[in-house]
N, C-alpha and C positions, 0 to 999 in steps of 0.2 A: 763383228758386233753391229746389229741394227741402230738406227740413227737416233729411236728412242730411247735404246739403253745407253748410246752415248752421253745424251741427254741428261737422264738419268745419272751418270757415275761423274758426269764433267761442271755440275750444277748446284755448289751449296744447297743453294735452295730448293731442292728435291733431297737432299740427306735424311732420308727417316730410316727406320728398320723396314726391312724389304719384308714382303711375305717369302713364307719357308719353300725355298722353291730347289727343284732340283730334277734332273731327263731320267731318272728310274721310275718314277711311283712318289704317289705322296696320300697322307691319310688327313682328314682332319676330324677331330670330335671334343667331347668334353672334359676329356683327362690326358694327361702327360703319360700317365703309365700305359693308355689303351693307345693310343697315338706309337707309342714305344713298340707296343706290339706287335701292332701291324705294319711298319714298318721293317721291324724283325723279319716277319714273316717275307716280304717282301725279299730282305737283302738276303736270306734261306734261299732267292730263285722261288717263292710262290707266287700265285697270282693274285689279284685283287680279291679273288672269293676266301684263297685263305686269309689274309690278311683280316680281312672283314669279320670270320669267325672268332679269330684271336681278338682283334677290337672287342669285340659285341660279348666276347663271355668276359673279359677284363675288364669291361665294364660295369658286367657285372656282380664284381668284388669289391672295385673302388668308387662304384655309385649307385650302393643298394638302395639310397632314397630317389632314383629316377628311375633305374629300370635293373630287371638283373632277372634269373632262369624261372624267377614265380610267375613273369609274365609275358606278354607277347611283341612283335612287332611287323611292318611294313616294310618292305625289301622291296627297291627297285634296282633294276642293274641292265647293264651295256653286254653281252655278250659278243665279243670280237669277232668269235669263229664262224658262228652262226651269223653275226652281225644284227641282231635281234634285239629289242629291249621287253623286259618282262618282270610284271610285279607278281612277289609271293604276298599270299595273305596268310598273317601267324599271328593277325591280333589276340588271337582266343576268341572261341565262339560259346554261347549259353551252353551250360550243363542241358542235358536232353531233357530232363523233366521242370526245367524254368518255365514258369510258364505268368500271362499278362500280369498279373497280380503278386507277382512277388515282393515289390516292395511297399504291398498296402495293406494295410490294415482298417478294414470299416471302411476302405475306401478314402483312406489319407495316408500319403506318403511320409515311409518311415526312413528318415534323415540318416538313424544311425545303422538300420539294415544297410542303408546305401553305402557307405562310409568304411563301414565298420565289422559289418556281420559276413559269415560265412556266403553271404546271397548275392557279396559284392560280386566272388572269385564269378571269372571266366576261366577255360582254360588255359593252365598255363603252358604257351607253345613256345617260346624263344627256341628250348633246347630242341626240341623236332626239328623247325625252319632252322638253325643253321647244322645239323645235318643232314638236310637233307642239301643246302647248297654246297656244301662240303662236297656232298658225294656225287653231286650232277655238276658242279663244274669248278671244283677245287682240286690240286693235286697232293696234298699233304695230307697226315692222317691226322686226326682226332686229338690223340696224342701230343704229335707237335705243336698245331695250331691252341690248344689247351695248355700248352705251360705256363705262358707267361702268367696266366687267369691265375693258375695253384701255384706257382711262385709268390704271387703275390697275396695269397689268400693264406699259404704257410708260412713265409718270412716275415710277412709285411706290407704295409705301406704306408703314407704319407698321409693324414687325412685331409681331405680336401675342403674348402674354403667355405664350397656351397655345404657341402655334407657335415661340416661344425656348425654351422650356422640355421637349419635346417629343423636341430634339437631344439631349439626355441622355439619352434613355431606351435600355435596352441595344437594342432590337428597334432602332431608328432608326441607333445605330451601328451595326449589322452591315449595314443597307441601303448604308450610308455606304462602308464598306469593300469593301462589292463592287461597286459601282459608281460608275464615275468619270463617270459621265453626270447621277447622282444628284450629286455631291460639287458638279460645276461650275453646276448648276442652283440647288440649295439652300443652297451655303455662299458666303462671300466670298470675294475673285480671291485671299487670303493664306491661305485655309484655315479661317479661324475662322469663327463660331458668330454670325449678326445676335440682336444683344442685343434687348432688350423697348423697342419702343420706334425699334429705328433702320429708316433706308429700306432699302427691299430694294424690287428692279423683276425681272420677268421679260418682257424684249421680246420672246423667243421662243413665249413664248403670247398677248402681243398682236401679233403677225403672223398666228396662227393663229386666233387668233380674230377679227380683219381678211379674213381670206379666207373665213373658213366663213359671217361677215354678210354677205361678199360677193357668195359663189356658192353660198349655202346649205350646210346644213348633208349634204349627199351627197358634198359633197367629201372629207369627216371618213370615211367610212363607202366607198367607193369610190376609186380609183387611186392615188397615188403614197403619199398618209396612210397608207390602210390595205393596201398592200404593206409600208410600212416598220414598220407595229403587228404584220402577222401574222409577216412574216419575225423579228421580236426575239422573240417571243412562245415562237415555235416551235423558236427555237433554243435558251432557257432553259428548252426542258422543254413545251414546250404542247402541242398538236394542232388548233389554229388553221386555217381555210382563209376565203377571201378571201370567199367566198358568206357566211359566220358574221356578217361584219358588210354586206354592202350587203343582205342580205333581213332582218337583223334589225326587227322593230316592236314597241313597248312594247303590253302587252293592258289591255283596259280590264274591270275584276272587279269584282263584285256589293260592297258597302261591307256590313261586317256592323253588325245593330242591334240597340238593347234600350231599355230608361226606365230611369232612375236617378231617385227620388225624385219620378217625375212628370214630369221633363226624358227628352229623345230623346235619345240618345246614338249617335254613329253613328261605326265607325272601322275601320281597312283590313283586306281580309281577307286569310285566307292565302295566299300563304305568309308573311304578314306574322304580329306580336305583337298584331292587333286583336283574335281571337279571344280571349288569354288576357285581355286587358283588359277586353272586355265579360263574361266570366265571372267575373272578379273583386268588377267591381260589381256583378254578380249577388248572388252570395254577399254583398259586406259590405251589401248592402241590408238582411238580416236583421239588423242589427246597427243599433241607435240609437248611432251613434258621436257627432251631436252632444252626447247625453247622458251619454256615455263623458266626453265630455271632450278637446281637443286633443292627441294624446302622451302621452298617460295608459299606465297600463300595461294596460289593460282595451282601450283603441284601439288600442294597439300587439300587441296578442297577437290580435284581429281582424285586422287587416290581415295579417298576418305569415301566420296560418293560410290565407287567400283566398289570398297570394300561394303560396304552397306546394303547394295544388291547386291552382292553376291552371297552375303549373310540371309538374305531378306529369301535368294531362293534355298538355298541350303538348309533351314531350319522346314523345310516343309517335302522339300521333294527327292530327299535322297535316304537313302538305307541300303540295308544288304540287297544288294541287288538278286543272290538267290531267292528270296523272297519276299521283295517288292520289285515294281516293274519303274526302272528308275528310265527315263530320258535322257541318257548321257550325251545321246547326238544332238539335242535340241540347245541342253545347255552350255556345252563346248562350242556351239557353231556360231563363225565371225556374224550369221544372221539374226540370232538371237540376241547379240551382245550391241549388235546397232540399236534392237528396239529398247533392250534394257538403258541403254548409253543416254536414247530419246531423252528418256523418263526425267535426267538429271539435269537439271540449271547451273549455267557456269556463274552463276550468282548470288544461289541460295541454296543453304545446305537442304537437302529431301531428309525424307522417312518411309522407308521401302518395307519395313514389317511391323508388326503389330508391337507397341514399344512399354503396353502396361504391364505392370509389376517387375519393370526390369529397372536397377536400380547400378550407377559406377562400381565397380567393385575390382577389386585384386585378384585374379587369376591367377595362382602359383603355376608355376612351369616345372612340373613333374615327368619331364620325360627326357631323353638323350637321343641328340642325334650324329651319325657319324657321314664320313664322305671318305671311301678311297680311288685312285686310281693306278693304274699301272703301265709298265711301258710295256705290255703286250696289248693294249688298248681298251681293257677292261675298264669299265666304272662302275662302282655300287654306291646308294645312296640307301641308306636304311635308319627309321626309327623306331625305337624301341622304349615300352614306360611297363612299366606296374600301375600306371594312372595317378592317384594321387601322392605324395611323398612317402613313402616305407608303404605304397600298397593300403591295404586294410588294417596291416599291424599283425596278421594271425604270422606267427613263425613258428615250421612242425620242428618243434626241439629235436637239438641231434644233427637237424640236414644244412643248418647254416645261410638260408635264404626265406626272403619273405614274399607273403601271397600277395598279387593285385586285388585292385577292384576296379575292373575294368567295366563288370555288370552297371555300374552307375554311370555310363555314359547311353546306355539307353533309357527310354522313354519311363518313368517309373509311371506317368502316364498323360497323354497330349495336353503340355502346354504346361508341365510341371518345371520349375527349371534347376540347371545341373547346378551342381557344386560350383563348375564352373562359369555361369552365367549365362545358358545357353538351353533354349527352349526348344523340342522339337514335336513332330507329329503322329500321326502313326505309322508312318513310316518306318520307324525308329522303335516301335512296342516289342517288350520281351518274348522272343519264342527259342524253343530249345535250338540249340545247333546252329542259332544266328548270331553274326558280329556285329557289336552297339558300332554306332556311326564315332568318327574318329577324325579330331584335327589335324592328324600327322597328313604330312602332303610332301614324303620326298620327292623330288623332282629333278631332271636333267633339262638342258639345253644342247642342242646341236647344230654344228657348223660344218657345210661340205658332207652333211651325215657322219660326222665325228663328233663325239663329247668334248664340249665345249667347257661347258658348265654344270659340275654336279651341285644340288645345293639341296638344306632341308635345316628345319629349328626344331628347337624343343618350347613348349610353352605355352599350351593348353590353346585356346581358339588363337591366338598370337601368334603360333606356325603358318597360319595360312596365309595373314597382311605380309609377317616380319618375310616368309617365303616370295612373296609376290615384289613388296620392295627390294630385296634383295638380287631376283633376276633385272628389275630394272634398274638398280645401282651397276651393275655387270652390263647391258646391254645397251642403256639409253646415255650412261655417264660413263662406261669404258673402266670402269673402277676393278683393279683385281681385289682376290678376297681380303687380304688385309685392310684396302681400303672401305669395301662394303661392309665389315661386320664393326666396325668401330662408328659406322655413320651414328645420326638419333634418328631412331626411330618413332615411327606413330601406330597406331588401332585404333579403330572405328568399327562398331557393330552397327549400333542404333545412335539417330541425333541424340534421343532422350539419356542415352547411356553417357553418349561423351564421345570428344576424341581425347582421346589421349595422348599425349607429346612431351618426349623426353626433353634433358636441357639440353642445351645446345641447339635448337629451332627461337629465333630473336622476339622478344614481344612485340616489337612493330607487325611481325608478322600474324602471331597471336590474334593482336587485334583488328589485321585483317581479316581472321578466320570468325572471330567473333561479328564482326561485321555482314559476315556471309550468313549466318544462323548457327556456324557452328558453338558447342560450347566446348573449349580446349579444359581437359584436365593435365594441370603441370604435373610432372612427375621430376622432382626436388633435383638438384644439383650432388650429387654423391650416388641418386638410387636409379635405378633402369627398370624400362620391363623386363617381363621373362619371355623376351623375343630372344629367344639362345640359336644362331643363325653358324652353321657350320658349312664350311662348300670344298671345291675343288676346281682348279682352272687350269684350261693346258691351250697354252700361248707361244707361240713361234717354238715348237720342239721343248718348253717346261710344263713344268707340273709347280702351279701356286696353290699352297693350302694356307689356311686360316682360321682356325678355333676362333670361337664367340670368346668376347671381353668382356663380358656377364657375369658369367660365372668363370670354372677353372678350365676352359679352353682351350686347345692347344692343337697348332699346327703342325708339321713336318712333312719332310719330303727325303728322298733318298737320293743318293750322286752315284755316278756311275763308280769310282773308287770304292764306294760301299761306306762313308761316312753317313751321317744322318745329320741333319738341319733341323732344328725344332725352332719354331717363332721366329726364324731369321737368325737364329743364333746358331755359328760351328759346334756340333755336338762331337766331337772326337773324344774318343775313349783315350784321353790324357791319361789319367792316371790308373789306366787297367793294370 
């Protein structure tokens, strides 16, 4: 035993609940049941790609309001063999005949096309991207890694915290009301609301998900499926054609890099949030933050200022890079992030983008992210959303999953701003075939060229701060995951907007920040953001995972025995 874990086991005052840690594999994401599964898969003898499929369809059963087969996701991963790292792109790209003006009318943006209408759907690619990683670098079939998903979608499960909680929100009522497709899939046969806690089954997407293990995943994407996807689509507004989905393929893009502290840092590129997150750490490299102090107001007026340029270039110079010409090298390079670093006073908070009509606001975190890894030395870090909570609300009765609305993360037109509070250019304007630009930023770290640290949130532009603190909880404070996802955290776009800071950051500090020009918005004692920060650490021969305390989170890891660990807790099948 090393002399820190003696430490650790011989020291009252280090007694907490350990993170879920264990030398086989360990998963981490936003549910117990998907955590469960890929773990499974795992003690099966699979590798982290299957486990990752079982995760990522089981997710989406037990968390149709963040993400689930109507929409898409971001995949990065470790390949051992090859020794490679490489991001899939399966956010969904524009239906082909999208084109600038689809969500205007007279030349004024319509809220509820955006929201609500057939105009939102991109395609939906989850199911494509993960088989297609299945069959490039998983060893199980379809089938296997799909059971837990239709176990859980025929028997049952548990309804989850966030997902009771969720039904109140006003966007989910208005889904509710307009559709009785939606009503009889997500509520009880008397109308009411599954509490935290009770069973809820959906049989009609383990049928569907029954046949798509069956007869592969083409059937999803070709004849009667995707007749009854494009005809509902098209008649709420879309411009959907049947080609849209059977030629669709997820692309496989350059992962952007940089060193953080002497560690390699590697995380998705655009049209993803990796971009801003590896320029962040750029910038607060200049910054001795250990020295600063955890939350200090001297650390917190760093981060704050990185996080603001890197919003500041982001809103203007990234897009799909097939079809704009983005500068990736310029903005990942340690030389670019000196002169952006210049720009910032360690004394007064700046304003690095244009900050009118942008007003504090709540950014619901509608998306799910997961982290596994394995003791063959795989790591995957993928997220996955429908975008806003249940999507747009359209559900083709019968298939048991609801559509995104992914279209309203791009531009409806320069300078108009999202749902989610975020402005961007034309970089970002609707063309067929193209992926709206995107917060999700899974990301890795590595050590000796070994995965270190897999890490990635859910939670609308709040993946890319809550993503960026979180490698620095890990790197600069030595924190493993359980300790980094319970930190408080902060966001910063614009001064004008706010920072934002959970409880647990002191008001003498506060006042210090206010002192600098910041203006702090509290975020109350019981509430948090929707920084949902999920990771993986593999530390002297273990595997530490940690699910977000946000929502319903949940860690595990595997033992060479073949037990399971969930949150630090013995999971032995006592009473099988």
């Amino acid at each position: 035993m090393s002399e820190e874990k003696k430490q650790q086991y011989m020291w009252p005052s280090r007694w907490t609940k350990p993170s879920a840690h264990g030398n086989q594999g360990a998963v981490s994401c936003n549910n117990v049941y998907a955590t469960q599964a890929g773990l499974e898969m795992l003690r099966a003898g699979g590798n982290a790609f299957d486990a990752a499929v079982a995760v990522s369809l089981t997710l989406s059963v037990v968390e149709p309001h963040h993400s689930g087969i109507g929409g898409g996701c971001f995949s990065l991963f470790y390949d051992a063999k090859s020794g490679q790292t490489k991001a899939l792109d399966a956010r969904g790209v524009a239906p082909t005949n999208a084109k600038e003006d689809l969500f205007l009318l007279n030349g004024e943006v319509q809220d509820e096309w955006k929201d609500l209408g057939g105009q939102s759907v991109a395609i939906p690619s989850l199911l494509r991207a993960m088989d297609t990683m299945l069959k490039e670098y998983g060893t199980m079939t379809l089938r296997q890694v799909a059971a837990p998903a239709i176990q859980c979608a025929r028997k049952g499960f548990g309804t989850s915290f966030t997902g009771a909680l969720t039904m109140e929100d006003d966007s989910v009522q208005r889904k509710l009301r307009l559709s009785p497709a939606f009503r009889k899939l997500y509520l009880k046969p008397d109308g009411s609301y599954y509490r935290f806690g009770e069973k809820q089954a959906n049989p009609e997407l383990a049928d569907l998900l029954e046949r798509v293990a069956e007869e592969g995943v083409d059937c999803f994407y070709t004849g009667e499926i995707a007749r009854k996807m494009v005809g509902l689509i098209n008649e709420r507004g879309g411009c959907f054609t049947l080609e849209d989905l059977s030629q669709y393929q997820p692309k496989y893009r350059q992962p952007v890099h940089t060193t953080y502290r002497g560690l390699d840092v590697v995380a998705f590129p655009p049209p993803s949030g990796g971009c801003a997150v590896v320029e962040m750490l750029n910038i607060l490299e200049h910054s001795d933050l250990r020295a600063m102090g955890h939350n200090t107001a001297s650390f917190l007026h760093a981060v704050a200022e990185a996080m603001k340029l890197g919003f500041a270039d982001r809103s203007v110079a990234l897009g799909d890079p097939d079809f704009v010409q983005v500068d990736v090298e310029r903005l990942t390079s340690k030389a670019y992030a000196a002169d952006r670093y210049s720009l910032a006073n360690a004394d007064h908070a700046g304003e690095y983008a244009p900050a009118e009509g942008i007003a504090a606001k709540e950014y619901p975190g509608n998306t799910s992210h997961f982290v596994v890894m394995d003791r063959f030395g795989n790591a995957f870090s993928q997220t996955q959303t429908v975008r806003d909570w249940f999507g747009c609300g359209i559900v083709v009765d019968g298939l048991g999953f609801i559509l995104n609305n992914a279209m309203s993360d791009f531009s409806a037109k320069p300078g108009a701003l999202t749902s989610q509070g975020l402005t961007y250019g034309d970089a970002n304007s609707i063309q067929g075939g193209k992926t709206p630009l995107s917060s999700m930023a899974p990301s890795m770290v590595f050590k000796n060229g070994q995965p270190f640290l897999a890490i990635g949130a859910a939670g609308g532009p709040r993946i890319i701060t809550g993503t960026v603190q979180g490698i620095v909880n890990a790197v600069d404070f030595g924190m493993l995951p359980e300790q980094l996802v319970r930190q408080p955290y902060v966001n910063c776009l614009t001064r004008a907007q706010g920072l934002e800071v959970e409880f647990g950051i002191s008001e003498d500090t506060l006042r210090l920040l206010e002192e600098k020009g910041h203006n702090p918005i509290r975020i109350p004692v019981g509430e948090a953001m929707s920084t949902m920060l999920n990771s993986v650490m593999y530390v002297d021969g273990e595997y530490y995972a940690a699910g977000t305390q946000r929502v319903d989170g949940c860690g595990g890891a595997l033992l060479a025995d073949g037990h399971i660990v969930l949150d630090g807790i013995s999971q032995e099948d006592v009473f099988a």
